[in-house]
C-alpha positions as CSV (number, residue, x, y, z in Angstrom):
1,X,-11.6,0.2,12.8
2,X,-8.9,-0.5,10.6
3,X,-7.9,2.0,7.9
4,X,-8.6,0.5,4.2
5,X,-6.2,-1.4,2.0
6,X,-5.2,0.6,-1.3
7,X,-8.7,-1.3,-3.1
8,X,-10.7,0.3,-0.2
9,X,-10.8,-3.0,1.8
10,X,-10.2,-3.6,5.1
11,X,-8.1,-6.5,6.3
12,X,-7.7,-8.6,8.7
13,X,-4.7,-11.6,9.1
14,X,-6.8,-14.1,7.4
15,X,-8.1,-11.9,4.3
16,X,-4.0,-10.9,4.6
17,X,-2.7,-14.2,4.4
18,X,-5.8,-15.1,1.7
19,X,-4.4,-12.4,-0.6
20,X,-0.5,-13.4,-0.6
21,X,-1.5,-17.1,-1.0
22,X,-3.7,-15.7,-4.4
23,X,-0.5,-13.4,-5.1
24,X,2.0,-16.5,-4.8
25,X,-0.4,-18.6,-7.4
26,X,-0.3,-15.2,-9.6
27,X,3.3,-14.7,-9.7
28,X,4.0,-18.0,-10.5
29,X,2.0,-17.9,-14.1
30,X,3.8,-13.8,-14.4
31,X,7.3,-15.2,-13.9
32,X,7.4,-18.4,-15.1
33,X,10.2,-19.9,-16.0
34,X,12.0,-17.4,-13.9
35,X,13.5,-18.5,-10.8
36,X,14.6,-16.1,-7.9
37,X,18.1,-17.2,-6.5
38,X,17.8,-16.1,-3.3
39,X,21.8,-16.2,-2.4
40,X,21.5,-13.2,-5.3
41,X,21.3,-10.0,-3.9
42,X,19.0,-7.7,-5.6
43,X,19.1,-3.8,-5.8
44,X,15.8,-1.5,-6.5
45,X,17.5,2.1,-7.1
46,X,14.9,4.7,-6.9
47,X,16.0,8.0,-8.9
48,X,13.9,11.1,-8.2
49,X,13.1,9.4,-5.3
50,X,11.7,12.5,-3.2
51,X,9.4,13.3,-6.4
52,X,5.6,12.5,-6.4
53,X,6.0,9.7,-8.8
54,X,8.0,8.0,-5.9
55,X,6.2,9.0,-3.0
56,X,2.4,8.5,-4.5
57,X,3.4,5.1,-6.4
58,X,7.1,3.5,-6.6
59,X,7.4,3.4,-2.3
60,X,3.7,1.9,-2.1
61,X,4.2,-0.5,-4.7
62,X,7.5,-1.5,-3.3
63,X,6.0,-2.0,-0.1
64,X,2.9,-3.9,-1.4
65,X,5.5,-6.3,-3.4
66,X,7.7,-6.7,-0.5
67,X,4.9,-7.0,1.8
68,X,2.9,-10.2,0.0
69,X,6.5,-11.9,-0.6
70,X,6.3,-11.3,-4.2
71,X,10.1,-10.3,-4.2
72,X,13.0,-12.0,-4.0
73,X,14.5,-12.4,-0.5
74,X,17.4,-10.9,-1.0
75,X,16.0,-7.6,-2.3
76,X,16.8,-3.9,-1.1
77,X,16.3,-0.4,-2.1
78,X,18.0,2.7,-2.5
79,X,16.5,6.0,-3.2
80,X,18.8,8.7,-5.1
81,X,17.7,12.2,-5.8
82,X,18.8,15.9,-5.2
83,X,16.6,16.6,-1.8
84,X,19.1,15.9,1.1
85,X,16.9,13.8,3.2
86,X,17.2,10.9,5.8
87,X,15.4,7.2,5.2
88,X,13.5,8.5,8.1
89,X,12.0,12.1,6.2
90,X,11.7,10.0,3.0
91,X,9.7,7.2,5.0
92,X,7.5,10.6,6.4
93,X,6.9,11.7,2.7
94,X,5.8,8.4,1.5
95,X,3.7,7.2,4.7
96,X,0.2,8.9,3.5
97,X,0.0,6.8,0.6
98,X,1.5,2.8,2.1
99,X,-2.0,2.1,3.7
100,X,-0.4,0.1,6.2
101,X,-2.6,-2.4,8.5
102,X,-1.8,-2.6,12.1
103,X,-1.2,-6.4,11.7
104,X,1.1,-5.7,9.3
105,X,3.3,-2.9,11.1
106,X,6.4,-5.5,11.9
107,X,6.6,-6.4,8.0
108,X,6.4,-2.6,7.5
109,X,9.2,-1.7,9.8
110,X,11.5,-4.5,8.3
111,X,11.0,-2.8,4.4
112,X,12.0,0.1,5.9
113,X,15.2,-1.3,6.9
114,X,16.1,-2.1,3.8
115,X,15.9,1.0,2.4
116,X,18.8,3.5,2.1
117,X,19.3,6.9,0.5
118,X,21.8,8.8,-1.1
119,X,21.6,12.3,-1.8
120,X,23.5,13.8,-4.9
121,X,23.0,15.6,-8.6
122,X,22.0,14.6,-11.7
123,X,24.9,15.9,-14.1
124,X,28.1,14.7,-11.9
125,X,30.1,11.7,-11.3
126,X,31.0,12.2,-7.4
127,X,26.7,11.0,-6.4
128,X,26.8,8.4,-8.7
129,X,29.7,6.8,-7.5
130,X,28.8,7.5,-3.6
131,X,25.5,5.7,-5.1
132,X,27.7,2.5,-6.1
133,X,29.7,2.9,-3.1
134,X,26.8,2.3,-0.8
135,X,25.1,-0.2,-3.1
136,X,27.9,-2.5,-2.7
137,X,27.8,-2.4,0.9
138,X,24.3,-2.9,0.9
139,X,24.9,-6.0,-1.2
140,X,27.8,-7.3,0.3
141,X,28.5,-9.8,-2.5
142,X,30.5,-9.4,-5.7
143,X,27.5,-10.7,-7.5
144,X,24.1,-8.4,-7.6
145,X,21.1,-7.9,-10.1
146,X,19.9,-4.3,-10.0
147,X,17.0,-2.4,-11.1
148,X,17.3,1.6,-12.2
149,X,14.1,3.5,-12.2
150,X,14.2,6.7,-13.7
151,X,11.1,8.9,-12.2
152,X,12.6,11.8,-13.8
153,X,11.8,14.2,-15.7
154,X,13.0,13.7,-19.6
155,X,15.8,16.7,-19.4
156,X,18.1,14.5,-17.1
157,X,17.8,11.2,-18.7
158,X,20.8,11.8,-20.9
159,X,23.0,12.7,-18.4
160,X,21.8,10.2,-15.7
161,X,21.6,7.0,-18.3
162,X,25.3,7.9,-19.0
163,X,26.4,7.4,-15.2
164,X,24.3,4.5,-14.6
165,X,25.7,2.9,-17.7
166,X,29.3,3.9,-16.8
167,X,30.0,4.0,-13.1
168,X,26.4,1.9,-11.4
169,X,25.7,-0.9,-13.5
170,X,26.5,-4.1,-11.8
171,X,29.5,-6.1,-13.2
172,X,28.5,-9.6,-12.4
173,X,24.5,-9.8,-12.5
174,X,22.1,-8.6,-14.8
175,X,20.8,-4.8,-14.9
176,X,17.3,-3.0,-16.2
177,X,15.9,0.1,-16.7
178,X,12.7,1.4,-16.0
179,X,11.9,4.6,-18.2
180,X,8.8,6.9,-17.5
181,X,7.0,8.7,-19.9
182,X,6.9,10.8,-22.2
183,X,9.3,9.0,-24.4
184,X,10.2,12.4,-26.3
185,X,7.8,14.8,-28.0
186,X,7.6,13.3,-31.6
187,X,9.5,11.5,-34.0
188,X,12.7,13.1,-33.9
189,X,13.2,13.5,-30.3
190,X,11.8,9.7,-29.5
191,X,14.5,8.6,-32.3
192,X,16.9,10.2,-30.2
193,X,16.1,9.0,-26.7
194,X,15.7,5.8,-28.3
195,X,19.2,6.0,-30.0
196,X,21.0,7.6,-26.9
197,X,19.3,4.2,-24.8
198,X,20.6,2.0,-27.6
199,X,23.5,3.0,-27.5
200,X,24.1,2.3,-23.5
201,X,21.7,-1.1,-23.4
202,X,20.4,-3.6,-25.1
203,X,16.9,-3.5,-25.6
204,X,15.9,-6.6,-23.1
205,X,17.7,-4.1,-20.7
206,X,15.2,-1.1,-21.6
207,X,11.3,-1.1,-19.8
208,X,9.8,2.2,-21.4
209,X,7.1,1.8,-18.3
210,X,3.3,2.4,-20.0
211,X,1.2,2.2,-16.4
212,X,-2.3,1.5,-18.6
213,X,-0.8,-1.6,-19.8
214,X,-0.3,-2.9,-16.1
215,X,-4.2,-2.4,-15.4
216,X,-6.2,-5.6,-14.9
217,X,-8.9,-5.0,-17.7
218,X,-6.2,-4.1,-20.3
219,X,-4.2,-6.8,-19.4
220,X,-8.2,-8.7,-20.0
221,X,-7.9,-7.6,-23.4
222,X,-6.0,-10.9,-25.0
223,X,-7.9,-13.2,-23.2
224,X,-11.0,-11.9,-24.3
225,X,-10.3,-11.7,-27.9
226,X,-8.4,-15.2,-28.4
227,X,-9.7,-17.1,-25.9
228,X,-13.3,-16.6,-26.6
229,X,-15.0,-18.5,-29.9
230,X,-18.4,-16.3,-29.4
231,X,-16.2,-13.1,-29.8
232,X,-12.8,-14.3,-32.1
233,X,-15.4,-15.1,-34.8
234,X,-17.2,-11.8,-34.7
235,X,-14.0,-9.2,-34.4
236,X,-13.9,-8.2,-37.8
237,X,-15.1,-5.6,-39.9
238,X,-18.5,-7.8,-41.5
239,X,-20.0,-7.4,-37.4
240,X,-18.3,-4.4,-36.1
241,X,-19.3,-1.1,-37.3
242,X,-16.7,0.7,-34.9
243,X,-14.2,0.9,-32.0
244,X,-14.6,3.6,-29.2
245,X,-12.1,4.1,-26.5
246,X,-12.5,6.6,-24.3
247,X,-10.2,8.4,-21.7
248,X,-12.3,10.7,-19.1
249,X,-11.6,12.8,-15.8
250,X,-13.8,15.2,-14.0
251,X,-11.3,17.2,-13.0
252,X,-9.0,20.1,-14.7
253,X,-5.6,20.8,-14.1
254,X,-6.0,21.8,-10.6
255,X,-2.9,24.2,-10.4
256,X,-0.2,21.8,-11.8
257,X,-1.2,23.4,-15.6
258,X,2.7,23.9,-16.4
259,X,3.3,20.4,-17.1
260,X,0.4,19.6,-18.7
261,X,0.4,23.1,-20.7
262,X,3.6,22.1,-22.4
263,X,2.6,18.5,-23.5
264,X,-1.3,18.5,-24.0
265,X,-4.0,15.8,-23.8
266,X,-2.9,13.9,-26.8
267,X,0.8,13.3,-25.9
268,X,0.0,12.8,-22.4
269,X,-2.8,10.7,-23.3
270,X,-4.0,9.6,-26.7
271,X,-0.3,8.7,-28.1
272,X,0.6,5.9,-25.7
273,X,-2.4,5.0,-23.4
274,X,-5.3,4.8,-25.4
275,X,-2.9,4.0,-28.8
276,X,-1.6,1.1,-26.6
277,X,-5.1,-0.7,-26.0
278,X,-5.8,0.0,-29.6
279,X,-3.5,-2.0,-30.7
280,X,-4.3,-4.8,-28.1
281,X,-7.8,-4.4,-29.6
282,X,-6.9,-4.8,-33.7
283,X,-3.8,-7.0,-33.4
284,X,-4.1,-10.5,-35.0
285,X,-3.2,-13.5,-32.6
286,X,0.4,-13.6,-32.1
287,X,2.1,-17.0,-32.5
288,X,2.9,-17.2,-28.9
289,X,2.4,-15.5,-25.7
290,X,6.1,-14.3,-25.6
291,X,6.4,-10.8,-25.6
292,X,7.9,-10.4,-28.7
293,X,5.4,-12.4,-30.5
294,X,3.3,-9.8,-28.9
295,X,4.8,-7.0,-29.6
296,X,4.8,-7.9,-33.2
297,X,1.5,-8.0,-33.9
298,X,1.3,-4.5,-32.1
299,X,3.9,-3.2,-34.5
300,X,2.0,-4.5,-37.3
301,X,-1.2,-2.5,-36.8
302,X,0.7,0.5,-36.4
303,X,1.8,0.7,-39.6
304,X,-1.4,0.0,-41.4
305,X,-3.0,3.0,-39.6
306,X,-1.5,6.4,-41.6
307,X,-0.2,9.8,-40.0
308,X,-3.6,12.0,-38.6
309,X,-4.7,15.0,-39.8
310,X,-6.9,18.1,-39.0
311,X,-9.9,16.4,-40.7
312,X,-9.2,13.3,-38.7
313,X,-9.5,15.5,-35.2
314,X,-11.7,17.4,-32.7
315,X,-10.1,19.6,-30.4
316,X,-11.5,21.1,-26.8
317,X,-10.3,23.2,-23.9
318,X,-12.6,23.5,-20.9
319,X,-14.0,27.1,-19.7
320,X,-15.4,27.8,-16.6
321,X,-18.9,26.4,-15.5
322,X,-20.8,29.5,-14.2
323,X,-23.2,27.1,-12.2
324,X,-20.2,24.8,-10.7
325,X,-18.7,25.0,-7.4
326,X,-15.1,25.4,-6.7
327,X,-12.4,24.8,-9.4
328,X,-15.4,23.7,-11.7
329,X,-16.1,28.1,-12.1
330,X,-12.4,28.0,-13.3
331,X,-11.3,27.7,-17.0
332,X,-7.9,26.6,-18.0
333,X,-6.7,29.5,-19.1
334,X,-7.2,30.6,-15.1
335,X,-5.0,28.2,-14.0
336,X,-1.9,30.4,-12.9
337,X,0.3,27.9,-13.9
338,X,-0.9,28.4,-17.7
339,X,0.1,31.3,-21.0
340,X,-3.1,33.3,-20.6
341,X,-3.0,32.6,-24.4
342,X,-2.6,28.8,-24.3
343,X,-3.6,26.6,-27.0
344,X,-3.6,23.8,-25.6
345,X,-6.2,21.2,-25.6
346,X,-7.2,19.4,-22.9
347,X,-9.4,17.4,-25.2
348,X,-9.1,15.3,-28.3
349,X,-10.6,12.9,-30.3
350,X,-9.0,11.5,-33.3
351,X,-10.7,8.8,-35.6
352,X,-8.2,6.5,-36.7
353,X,-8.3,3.5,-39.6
354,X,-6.8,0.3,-40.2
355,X,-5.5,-0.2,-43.4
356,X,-5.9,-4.0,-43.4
357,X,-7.8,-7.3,-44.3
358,X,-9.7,-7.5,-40.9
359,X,-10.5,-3.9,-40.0
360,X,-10.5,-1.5,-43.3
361,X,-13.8,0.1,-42.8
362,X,-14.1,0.3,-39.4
363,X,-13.4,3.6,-37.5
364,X,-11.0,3.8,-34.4
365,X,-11.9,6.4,-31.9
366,X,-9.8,7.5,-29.5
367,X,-11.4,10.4,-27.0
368,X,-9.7,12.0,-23.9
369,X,-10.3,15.2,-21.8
370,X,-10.2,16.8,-18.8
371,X,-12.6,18.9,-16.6
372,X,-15.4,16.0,-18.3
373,X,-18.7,15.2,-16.4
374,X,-17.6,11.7,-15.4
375,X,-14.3,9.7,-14.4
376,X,-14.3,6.8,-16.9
377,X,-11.9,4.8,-19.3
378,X,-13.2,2.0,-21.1
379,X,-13.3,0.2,-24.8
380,X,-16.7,0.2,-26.6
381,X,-17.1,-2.2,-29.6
382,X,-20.2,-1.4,-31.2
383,X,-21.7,-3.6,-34.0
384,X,-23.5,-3.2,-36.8
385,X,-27.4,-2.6,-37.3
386,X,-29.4,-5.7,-37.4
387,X,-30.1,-6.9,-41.1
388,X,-33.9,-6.7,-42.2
389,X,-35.6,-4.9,-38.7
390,X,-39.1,-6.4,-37.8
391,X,-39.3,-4.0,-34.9
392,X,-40.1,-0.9,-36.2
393,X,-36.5,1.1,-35.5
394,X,-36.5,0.1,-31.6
395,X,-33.6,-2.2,-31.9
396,X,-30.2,-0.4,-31.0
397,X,-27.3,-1.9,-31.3
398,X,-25.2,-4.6,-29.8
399,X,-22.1,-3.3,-28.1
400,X,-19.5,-5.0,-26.0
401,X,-18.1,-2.4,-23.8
402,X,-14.7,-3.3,-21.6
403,X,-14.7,-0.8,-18.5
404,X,-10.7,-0.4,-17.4
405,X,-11.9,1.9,-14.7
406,X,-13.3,2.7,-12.3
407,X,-15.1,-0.8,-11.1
408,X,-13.2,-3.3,-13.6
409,X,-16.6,-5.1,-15.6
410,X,-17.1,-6.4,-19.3
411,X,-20.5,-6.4,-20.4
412,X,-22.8,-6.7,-23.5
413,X,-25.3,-4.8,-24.4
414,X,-28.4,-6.2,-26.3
415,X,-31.6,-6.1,-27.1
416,X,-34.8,-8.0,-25.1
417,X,-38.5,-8.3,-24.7
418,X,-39.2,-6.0,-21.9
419,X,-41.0,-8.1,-18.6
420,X,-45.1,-8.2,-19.0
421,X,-47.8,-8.6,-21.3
422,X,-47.0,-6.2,-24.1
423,X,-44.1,-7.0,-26.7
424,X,-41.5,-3.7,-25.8
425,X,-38.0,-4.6,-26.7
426,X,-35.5,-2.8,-24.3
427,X,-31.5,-3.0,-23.9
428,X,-29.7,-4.6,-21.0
429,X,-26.8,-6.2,-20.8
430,X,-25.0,-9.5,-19.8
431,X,-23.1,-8.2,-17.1
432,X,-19.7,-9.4,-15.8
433,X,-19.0,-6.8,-13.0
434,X,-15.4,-7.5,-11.1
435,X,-16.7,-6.6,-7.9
436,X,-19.6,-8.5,-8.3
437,X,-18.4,-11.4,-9.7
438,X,-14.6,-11.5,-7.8
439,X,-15.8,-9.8,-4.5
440,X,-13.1,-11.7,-2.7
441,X,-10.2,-11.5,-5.4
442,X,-7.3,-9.5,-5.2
443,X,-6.6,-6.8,-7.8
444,X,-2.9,-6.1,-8.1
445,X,-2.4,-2.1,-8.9
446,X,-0.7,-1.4,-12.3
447,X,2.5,-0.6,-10.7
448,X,2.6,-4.1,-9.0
449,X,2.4,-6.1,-12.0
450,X,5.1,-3.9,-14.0
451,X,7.2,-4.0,-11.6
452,X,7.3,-8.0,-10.6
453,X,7.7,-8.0,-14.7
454,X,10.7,-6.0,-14.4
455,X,12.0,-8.5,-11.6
456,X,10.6,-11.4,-13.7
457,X,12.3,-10.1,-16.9
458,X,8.9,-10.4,-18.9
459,X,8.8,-7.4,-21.4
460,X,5.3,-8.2,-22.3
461,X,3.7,-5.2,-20.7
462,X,6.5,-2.7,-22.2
463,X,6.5,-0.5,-25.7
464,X,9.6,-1.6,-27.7
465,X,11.6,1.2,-29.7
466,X,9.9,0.4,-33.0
467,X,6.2,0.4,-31.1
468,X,7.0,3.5,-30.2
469,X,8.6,5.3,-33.6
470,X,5.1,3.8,-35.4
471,X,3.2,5.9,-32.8
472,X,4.9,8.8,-33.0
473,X,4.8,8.6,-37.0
474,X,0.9,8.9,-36.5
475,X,0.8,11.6,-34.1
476,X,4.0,13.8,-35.1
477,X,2.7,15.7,-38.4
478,X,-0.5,17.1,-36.6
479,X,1.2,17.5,-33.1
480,X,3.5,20.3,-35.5
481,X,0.4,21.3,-37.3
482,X,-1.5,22.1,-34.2
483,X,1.3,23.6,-32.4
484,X,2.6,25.8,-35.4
485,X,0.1,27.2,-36.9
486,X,-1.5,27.4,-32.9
487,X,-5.0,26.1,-33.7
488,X,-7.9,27.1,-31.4
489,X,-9.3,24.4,-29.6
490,X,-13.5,24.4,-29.1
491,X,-14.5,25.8,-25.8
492,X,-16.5,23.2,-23.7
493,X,-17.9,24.0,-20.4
494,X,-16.3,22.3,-17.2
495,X,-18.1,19.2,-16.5
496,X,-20.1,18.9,-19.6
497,X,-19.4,15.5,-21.8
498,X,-16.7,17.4,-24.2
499,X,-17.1,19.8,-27.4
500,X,-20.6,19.1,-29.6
501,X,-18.9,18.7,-32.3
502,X,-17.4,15.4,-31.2
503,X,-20.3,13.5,-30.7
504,X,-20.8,14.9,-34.7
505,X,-17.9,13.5,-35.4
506,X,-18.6,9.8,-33.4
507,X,-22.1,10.0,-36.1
508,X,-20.0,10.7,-39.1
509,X,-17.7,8.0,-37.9
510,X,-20.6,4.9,-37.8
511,X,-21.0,5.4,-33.9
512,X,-24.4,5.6,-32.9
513,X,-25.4,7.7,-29.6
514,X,-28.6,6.6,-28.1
515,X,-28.2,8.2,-24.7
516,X,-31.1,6.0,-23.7
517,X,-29.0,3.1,-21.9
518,X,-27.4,3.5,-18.3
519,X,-25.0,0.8,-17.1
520,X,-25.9,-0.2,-13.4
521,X,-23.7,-1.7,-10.8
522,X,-25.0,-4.3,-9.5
523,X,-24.0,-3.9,-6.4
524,X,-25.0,-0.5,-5.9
């Protein structure tokens, strides 16, 4: 039996050659007006390439791109990071996560040979010009396009931005450069990464990578608002009594609390994922599908929606569950890797408003946590009562729920007359279930269709600089609040749906609860 494919599918030559023909037609709409010149070498530079970011996602997706012909020909990599390692060792870190078919080992072998490594520090100028030095041979061309992904932590990106900028930078093609999150810790230290960039590139240079905004259902998002009468005449504040989007995982922080205790649920989290679909939610129809047309209309939402404050938020960190199993008995304060006195949440909800024509009224709420009792992210637009009800208080409402993940669907849920003789209304839902629907589609991973963008040159799919100083202006004043004055987040117990006192808080914000109605796959 074949191992699966990275959806969980197993392949065969025909279902492989299927999915690169389906890939082809899809790159062609991503990149058009883009052509590849394949006598142009290009250059993939990995840094922090022995990290987990590189290992768990840049590698595979590289290899998925290269793989389905979705790069240019002429394309190469180059991994740079402290670790002194072979191609070879790097190849044996990365392997668990390439799910590799057997029909597919030749193609696999030949990525590989493209690949080279160079081993050297962040803060010096002898590894970054050994790094040119063997890019040039690699390119063997005066003219090359390169790419510089940064899978660093934010300490080094001064130092390594500088050296890129003045020693790796190609002379006679064009350059990019792929930044990872977090973009700084609030206003003032986003200003200054964002400064510092500007100051080396130009902004079409910069890709401040947002992986949620690669995700098929996100990407959904514009299509289904401006492409659809039945909903474009609806999404307002006259039908729609309020907005939830909702961030889950059922896990904790599973030993690896140090990162997370020293940025929290909300900057790792609430400010740039779920802000991000917010704005793809609430933003008016841009003139045009260039990206910043686009980003525009992002920008102008942020601004009508005014800095949060204590009022505005619930905050949670999970305890053990005395009745769970394994890391569900531990709290996060037992995570060895977290300040025994930790304030940190590891869940938030924030209620959010629009200060404009369309949606002043109408509560935005974001939700996020850890140790939760299910995996889930997904957008819930939930409308308003019916007018004048004939049926006694048994109709709920109508909500239109976008599930990102996991099992891509949009569905609407609504009111009918229960089947048989008797006049019962009940909810179900007009289902359109990806798996169901698309059984035989192929569904890119995040990473692939940022990273073809970066190749394409479409910043559609990136935060600008001003996206992201609106965003921090929202979430700055109670990131300082919370973290000065070291506010005690509400205990919740491992596995449970979150603190009580946010699903108060969804009621006082017009979002009605009826724990009556269970989505069902249909395939299952």
């Amino acid at each position: 039996m074949e191992p699966a494919n990275k959806n969980g599918n197993t392949t065969n030559e025909e279902g492989t050659l299927s999915r690169i023909i389906k890939s082809l037609k899809s790159v062609e709409m991503v990149c058009e007006g883009t052509h590849f010149d394949g006598d142009i070498p290009h250059t993939f530079i990995t840094f922090g390439a022995s990290g987990d970011l590189a290992k768990k996602k840049i590698y595979p997706t590289l290899w998925w791109l290269f793989r389905d012909n979705l790069l240019p020909k002429s394309t190469k990599f180059c991994g740079y990071s402290r670790s002194h390692l072979t191609v070879k060792e790097l190849r044996q870190k990365c392997e668990p996560y390439m799910n590799v078919q057997k029909n597919e080992m030749e193609r696999y072998e030949q990525f590989w040979s493209l690949n080279e490594y160079v081993a050297g520090n962040y803060d010096g100028r002898t590894g970054y010009e050994f790094l040119t030095k063997t890019m040039e041979e690699m390119e063997s061309k005066s003219k090359a396009n390169r790419i510089f992904y940064l899978a660093l932590p934010p300490s080094v990106f001064e130092n390594v931005t500088v050296h890129i900028k003045n020693i790796c930078m190609s002379r006679n093609g064009w350059n990019r450069v792929i930044i990872e999150k977090p973009f700084g810790r609030d206003a003032a230290s986003s200003k200054a990464l964002s400064d510092h960039l500007a100051s080396l590139f130009t902004e079409d240079q910069i890709y401040r990578i947002d992986h949620y905004l690669g995700k098929e259902m996100v990407q959904n998002l514009m299509t289904i608002r401006f492409a659809n009468k039945i909903l474009s005449s609806t999404w307002n504040r006259e039908n729609i009594a309020s907005v939830l989007i909702t961030f889950k995982e059922p896990f904790g922080t599973q030993g690896r609390g140090g990162y997370f205790d020293e940025f929290g649920i909300i900057r790792d989290v609430m400010q740039n994922h779920l802000l991000q679909i917010l704005t793809l939610v609430a933003m008016e129809k841009p003139v045009s599908c260039h990206p910043d047309d686009i980003r525009d209309e992002k920008v102008k939402v942020l601004k009508n929606i005014r800095s949060l404050t204590l009022d505005d938020m619930v905050l949670g960190q999970y305890i053990g569950n005395p009745e769970g199993e394994g890391e569900a008995k531990l709290s996060y304060l037992d995570d060895k890797t977290v300040s025994k006195d930790s304030t940190t949440p590891t869940y938030a909800l924030a209620v959010l408003e629009i200060k404009n024509e369309r949606w002043e009224g109408v509560p935005f709420i974001l939700r996020c946590g850890k140790a939760l009792n299910e995996r889930k992210a997904e957008v819930r637009i939930q409308y308003h009562d019916v007018s004048g009800d004939i049926f006694e208080g048994n109709s709920k409402r109508n909500e239109l729920v976008i599930r990102v993940q996991p099992g891509e669907a949009l569905y609407f849920k609504m009111m009918t007359k229960s089947p048989g003789i008797t006049f019962d209304i009940e909810e179900t839902e007009m289902d359109l279930t990806y798996e169901h629907r698309y059984k035989d589609s192929y569904l890119p991973d995040a990473y692939e269709r940022l990273i073809l963008d970066v190749f394409c040159g479409s910043l559609m799919h990136f935060v600008r600089s001003d996206e992201l100083h609106e965003a921090w202006r929202i979430f700055t004043p109670i990131l300082h609040q919370i973290e000065k004055e070291r506010i005690k987040p509400i205990p919740y117990v491992y596995g449970s749906r979150g603190p009580k006192e946010a699903n108060k808080k969804c009621e006082q914000s017009n979002f009605k609860y009826y724990g009556s109605y269970v989505w069902k796959n249909p395939e299952k």
